[in-house]
Steps between C-alpha positions, in 0.01 A plus 500: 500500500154493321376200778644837819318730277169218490545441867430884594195583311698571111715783635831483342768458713675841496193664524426301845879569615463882423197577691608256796894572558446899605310455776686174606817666460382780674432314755834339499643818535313588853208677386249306667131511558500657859789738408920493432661215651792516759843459381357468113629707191178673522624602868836594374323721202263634772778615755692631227216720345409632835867601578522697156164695565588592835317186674182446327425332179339688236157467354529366137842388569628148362484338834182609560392437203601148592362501780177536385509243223578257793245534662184595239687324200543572180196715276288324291683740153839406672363100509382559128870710429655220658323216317485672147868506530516149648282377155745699245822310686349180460337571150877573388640207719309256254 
């Protein structure tokens, strides 16, 4: 594990996983780059928030929320969040 860690500038592993498998499994999920992809979970969460609120989806709402990690990404805090927490799994792990 130490020669992964070497191989990606001395990040520990879990730290590298933590900050990288949101947005990838995001992604995964249909919330894409240039918007919600067709016949994705993120269309199915999308169709079924609009139907509860009447046909829109709300502002601040977890899709949307979603949404707009897609496609801006994560924060720099939540990357540091992410990455703390990443560093205290793999600190334990050892």
């Amino acid at each position: 594990m130490e020669a992964v860690a070497a191989a990606i500038g001395g990040a520990p592993l879990p730290t590298v996983v933590a900050v990288t498998a949101a947005p990838l499994a995001l992604g995964a999920m249909g919330f894409t780059g240039t918007g919600i992809a067709a016949a994705s979970i993120a269309a199915k969460m999308m169709s079924a928030a609009a139907i509860a609120n009447g046909g829109g989806v709300a502002a601040g709402s977890l899709v949307a929320t979603l949404q707009s990690v897609g496609v801006v990404g994560l924060s720099t805090s939540t990357n540091i969040i992410l990455g703390t927490v990443g560093a205290a799994v793999g600190a334990m792990s050892t």
